[in-house]
VOGU-3710 file (C-alpha; in Angstrom, 3 decimals, decimal comma):
1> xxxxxxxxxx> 3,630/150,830/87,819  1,770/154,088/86,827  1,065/152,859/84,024  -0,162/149,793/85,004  -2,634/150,775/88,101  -3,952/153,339/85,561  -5,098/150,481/83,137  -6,501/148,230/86,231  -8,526/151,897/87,156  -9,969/152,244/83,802
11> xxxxxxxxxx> -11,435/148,732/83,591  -12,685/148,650/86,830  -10,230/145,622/88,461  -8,789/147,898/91,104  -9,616/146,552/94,611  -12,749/144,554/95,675  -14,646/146,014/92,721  -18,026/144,831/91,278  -17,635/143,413/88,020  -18,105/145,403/85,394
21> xxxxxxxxxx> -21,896/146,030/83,619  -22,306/144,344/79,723  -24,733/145,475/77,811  -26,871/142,434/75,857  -26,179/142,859/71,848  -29,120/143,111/70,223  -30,802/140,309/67,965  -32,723/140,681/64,763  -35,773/139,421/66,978  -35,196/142,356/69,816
31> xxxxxxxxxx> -35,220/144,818/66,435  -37,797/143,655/65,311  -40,229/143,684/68,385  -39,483/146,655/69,174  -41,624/149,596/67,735  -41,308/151,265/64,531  -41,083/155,316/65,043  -40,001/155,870/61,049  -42,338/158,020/58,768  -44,253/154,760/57,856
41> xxxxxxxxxx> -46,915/155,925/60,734  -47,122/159,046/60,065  -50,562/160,683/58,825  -51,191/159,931/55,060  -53,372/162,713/53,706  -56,892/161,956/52,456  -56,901/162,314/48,184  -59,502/164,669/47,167  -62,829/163,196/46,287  -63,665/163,369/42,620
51> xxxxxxxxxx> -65,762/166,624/41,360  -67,768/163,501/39,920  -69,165/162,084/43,391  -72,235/163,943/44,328  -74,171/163,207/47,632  -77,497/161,970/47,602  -79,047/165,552/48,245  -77,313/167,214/45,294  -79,114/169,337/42,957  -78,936/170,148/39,104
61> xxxxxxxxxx> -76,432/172,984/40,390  -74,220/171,134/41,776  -74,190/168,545/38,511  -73,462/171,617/36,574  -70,497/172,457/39,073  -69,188/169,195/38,715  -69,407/169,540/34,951  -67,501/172,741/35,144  -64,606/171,636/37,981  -63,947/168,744/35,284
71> xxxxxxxxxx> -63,873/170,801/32,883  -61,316/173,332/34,624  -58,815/169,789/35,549  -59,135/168,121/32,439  -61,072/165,439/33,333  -64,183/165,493/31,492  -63,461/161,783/29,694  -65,235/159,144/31,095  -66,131/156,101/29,672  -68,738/154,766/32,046
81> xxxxxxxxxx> -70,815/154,261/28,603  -73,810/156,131/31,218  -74,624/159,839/32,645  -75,964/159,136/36,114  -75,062/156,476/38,562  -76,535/156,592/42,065  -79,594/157,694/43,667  -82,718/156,109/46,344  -80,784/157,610/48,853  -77,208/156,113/47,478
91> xxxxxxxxxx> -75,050/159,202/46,776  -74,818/160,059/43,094  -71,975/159,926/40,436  -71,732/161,863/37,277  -70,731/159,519/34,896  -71,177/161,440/31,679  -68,329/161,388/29,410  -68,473/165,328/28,719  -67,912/167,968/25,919  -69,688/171,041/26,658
101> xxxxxxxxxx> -70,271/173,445/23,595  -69,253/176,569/25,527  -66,322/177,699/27,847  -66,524/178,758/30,991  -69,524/176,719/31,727  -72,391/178,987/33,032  -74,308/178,210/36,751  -77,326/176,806/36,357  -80,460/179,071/36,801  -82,065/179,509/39,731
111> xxxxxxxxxx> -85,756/179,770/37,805  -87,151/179,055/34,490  -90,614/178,600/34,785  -91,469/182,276/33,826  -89,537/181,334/30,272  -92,242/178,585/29,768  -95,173/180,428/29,639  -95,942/180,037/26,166  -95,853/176,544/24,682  -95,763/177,971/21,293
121> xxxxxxxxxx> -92,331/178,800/22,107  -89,526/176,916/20,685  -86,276/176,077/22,238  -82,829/176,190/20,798  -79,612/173,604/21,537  -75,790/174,489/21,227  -74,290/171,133/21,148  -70,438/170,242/19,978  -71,739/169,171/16,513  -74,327/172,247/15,772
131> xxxxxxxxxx> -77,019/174,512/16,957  -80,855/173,104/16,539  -83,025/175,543/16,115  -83,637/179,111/15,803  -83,270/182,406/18,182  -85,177/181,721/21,203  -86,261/182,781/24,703  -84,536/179,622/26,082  -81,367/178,690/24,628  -79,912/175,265/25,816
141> xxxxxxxxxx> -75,855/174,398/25,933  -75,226/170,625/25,300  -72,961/169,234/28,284  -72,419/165,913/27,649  -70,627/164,014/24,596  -73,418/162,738/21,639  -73,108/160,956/18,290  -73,494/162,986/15,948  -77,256/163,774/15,523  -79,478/162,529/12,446
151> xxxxxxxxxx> -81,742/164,567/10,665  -84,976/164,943/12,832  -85,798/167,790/15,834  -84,501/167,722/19,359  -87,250/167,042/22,098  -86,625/169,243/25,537  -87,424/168,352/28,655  -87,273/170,974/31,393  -87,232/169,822/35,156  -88,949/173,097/37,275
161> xxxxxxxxxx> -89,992/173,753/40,675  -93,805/173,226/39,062  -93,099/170,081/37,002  -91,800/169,153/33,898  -92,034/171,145/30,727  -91,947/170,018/27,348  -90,949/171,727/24,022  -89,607/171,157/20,664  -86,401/173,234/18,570  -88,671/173,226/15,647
171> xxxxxxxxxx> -92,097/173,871/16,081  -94,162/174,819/19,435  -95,664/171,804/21,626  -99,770/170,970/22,029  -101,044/172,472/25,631  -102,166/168,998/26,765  -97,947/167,795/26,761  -96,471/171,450/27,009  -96,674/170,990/30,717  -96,338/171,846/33,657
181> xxxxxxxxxx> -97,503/168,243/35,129  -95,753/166,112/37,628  -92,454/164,231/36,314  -93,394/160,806/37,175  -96,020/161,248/34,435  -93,460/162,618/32,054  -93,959/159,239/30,240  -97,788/159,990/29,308  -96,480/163,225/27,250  -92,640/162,910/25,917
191> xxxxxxxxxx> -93,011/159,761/23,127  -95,348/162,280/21,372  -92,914/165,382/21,923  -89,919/163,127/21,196  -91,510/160,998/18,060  -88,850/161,270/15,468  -86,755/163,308/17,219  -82,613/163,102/16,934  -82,478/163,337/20,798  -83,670/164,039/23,565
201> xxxxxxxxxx> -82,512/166,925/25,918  -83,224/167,505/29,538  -82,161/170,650/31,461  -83,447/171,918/34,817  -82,967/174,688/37,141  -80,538/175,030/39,767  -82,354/173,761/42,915  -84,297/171,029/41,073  -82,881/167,610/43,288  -80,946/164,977/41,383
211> xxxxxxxxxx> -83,106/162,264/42,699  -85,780/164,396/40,406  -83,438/164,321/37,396  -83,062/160,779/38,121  -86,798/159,779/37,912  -87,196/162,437/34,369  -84,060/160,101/32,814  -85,713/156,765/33,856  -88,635/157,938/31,727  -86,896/159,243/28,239
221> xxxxxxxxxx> -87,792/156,358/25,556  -85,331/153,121/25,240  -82,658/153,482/22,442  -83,247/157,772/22,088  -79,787/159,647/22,888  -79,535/161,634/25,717  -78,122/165,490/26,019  -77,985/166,787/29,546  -77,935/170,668/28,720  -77,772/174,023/30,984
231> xxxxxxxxxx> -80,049/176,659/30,369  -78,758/179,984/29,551  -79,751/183,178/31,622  -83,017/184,794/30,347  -81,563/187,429/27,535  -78,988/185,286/26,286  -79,401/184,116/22,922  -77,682/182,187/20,728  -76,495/183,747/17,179  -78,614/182,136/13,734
241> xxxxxxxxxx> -75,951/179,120/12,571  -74,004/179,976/9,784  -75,225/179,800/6,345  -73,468/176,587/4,587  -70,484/177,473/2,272  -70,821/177,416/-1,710  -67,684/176,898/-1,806  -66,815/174,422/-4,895  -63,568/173,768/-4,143  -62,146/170,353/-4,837
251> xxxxxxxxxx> -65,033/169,267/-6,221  -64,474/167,972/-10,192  -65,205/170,543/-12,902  -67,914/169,260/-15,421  -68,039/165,775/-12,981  -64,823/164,487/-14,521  -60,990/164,483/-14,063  -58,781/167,114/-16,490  -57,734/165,941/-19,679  -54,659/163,613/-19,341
261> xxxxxxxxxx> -51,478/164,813/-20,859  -51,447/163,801/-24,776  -47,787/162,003/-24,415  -49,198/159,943/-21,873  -50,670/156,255/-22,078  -53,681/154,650/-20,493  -52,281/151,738/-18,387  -53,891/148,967/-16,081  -53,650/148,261/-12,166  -55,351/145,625/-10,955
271> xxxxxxxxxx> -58,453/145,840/-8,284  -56,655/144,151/-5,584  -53,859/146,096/-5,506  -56,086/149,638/-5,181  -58,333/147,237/-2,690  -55,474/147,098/-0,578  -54,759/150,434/0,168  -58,789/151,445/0,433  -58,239/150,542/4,783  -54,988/153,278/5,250
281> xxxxxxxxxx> -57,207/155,772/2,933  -60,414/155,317/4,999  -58,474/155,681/8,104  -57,241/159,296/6,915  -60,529/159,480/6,053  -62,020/159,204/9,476  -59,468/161,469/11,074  -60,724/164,653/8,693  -64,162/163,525/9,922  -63,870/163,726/13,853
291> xxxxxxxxxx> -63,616/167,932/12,465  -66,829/167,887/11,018  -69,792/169,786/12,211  -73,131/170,732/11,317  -74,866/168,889/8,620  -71,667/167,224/7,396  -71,434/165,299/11,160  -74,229/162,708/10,065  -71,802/161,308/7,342  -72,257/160,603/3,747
301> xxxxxxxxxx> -70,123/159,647/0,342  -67,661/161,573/-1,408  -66,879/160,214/-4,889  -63,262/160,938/-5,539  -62,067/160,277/-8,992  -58,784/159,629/-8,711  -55,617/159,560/-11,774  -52,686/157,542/-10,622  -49,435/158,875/-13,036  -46,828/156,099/-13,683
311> xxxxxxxxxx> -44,655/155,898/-10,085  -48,214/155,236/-8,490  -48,085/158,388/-7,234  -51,829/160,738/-7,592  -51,602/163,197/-10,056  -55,007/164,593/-9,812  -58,063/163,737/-7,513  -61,361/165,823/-7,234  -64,677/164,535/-6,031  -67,085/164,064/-8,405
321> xxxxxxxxxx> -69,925/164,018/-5,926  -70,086/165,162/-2,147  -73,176/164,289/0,369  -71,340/166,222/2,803  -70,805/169,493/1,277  -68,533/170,754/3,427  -65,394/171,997/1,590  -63,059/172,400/4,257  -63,665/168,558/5,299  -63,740/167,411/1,384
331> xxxxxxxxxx> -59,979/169,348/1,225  -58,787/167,233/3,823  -60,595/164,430/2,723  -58,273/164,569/-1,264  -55,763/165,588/0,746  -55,434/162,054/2,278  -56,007/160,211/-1,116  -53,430/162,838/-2,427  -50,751/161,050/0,175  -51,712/157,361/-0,994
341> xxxxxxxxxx> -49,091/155,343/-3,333  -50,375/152,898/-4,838  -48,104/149,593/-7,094  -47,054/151,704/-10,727  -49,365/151,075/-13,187  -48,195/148,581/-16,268  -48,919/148,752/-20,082  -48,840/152,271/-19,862  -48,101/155,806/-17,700  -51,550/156,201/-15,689
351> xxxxxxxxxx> -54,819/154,918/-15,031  -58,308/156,926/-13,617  -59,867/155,411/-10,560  -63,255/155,929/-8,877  -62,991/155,301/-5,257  -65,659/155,722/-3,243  -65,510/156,848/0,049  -68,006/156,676/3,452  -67,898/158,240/6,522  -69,630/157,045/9,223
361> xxxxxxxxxx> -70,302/159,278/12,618  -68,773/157,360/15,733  -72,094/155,813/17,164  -69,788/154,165/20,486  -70,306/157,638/22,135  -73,952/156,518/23,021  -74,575/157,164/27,051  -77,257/155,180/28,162  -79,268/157,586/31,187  -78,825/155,681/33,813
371> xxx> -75,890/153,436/34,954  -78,131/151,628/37,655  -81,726/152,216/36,016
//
């Protein structure tokens, strides 16, 4: 009976007892009314805003910040196919898809009027494809990606406290559009300044507002390209580009292919079949030419003559002619044809080809000034 009164204690029946508490099971419904306490509500943090995304009361400075904060994360690629969105009191975005010439990008200066004095002055531009023109009081570093620039000078357009100021990398700028004058009449004096011109650069100094950078690039002549630049402090100066190389290498001696050897045959291969591997060749091509720089950059023909020995394989390839002239980009250039096979040639152990090859600068890497002008 122990046993048993213990069990009737434990479960609550022992004399005039209340019945024992349940407690409800819970349904899917109860779970899911009731509220959520997992890490779903925590706090998520805030992403950093974009080095790009400039208020509406930016200046020039902080552009060039942006530029260089980009450049430091590895995020300079953009391809916005514009430099400057924003602006009439919207905030401002760099768009610019950007290659700056130098590393660590300088601060832009505070002043630069006192560098403008003289209109006879000439400025010079480091860009990613060359310098334009020669030593100068005001040396200019390209920030932004270009084409490749064609012959012709660069036109510079500096944004000061005063105005704007106008000058040339070749040759010093009339008094009357040398400047200083107020940039909403910039358009009165750059199409003379910029008249065959391979582009058209505008720098400014540090505290200059975007919204005045803004108005200067709404103002720079339809289809001209664009290079936002950053003035170098007063002193600096640019070394004198390097001469161009003599260097003959890999082009043909006397215009012509070597002798073939005398045990050899002259065979045929048909045009089609050479046709057909001209596309792989020209791609190899292109590749050698994203190196080039200086002169070479605005493209040209190399003639490579070309003797293709009886597996199809080259035996010999020199260029017989070379717009270009730059030997380190013509090396790679025969270097490519050098890796072509082309079908064996029949009715004999080798034939001489002429192929003739063009490269083109990339001309997609046009910004247009304004996103939203």
């Amino acid at each position: 009976m122990a046993l048993c009164c213990a069990a009737l204690l434990a479960t609550g029946c022992a004399g005039g007892g209340s019945p024992p508490e349940t407690t409800p099971r819970e349904t899917t419904a109860d779970r899911a009314e009731r509220p959520r306490t997992d890490d779903h509500d925590a706090p998520t943090e805030t992403p950093e805003p974009s080095p790009r995304q400039l208020s509406a009361a930016a200046t020039f400075a902080d552009l060039v910040a942006a530029v260089r904060a980009l450049d430091g994360l590895a995020q300079s690629e953009s391809a916005a196919g514009c430099l400057l969105r924003g602006g009439e009191l919207a905030p401002f975005v760099l768009e610019a898809d950007l290659a700056s010439a130098v590393h660590p990008i300088p601060d832009a200066p505070a002043e630069l009027g006192s560098r403008l004095d003289d209109p006879r002055e000439t400025a010079v531009v480091l860009t990613r494809w060359a310098q334009h023109g020669a030593s100068s009081g005001l040396a200019l570093v390209g920030l932004n990606t270009t084409p490749p620039p064609a012959a012709g000078h660069l036109a510079v357009v500096v944004l000061a406290r005063e105005g704007a100021h106008l000058r040339r990398t070749d040759t010093g700028v009339a008094p009357r559009h040398a400047g200083p004058f107020p940039v909403d009449r910039l358009h009165e004096h750059l199409p003379v300044v910029a008249e065959g011109a391979a582009a058209v650069v505008v720098t400014a100094e540090g505290r200059v507002p975007l919204s005045t950078l803004r108005l200067a690039l709404g103002q720079v002549p339809g289809s001209a390209t664009v290079v936002l630049a950053v003035a170098l402090e007063a002193g600096v100066r640019l070394p004198s580009p390097p001469a161009a190389d003599p260097s003959t290498h890999g082009l043909c001696a006397a215009g012509a292919l070597p002798p073939p050897p005398a045990d050899q045959r002259l065979g045929t291969l048909g045009a089609d079949a050479i046709r057909a591997r001209l596309d792989s060749m020209s791609e190899g091509a292109m590749r050698c030419f994203e190196f080039a720089r200086g002169d070479a950059a605005r493209g040209g023909r190399i003639r490579v003559l070309t003797r293709i020995g009886p597996q199809g394989r080259v035996t010999e390839a020199c260029a017989a002619t070379d717009e270009l002239g730059d030997p380190t980009l013509r090396t790679c250039v025969l270097s490519v044809v050098r890796g072509v096979v082309f079908p064996a040639p029949t009715e004999g152990d080798f034939v001489d080809v002429a192929l003739p090859i063009r490269l083109r600068p990339d001309t997609s890497t046009l910004q247009r000034p304004l996103c939203d002008g």
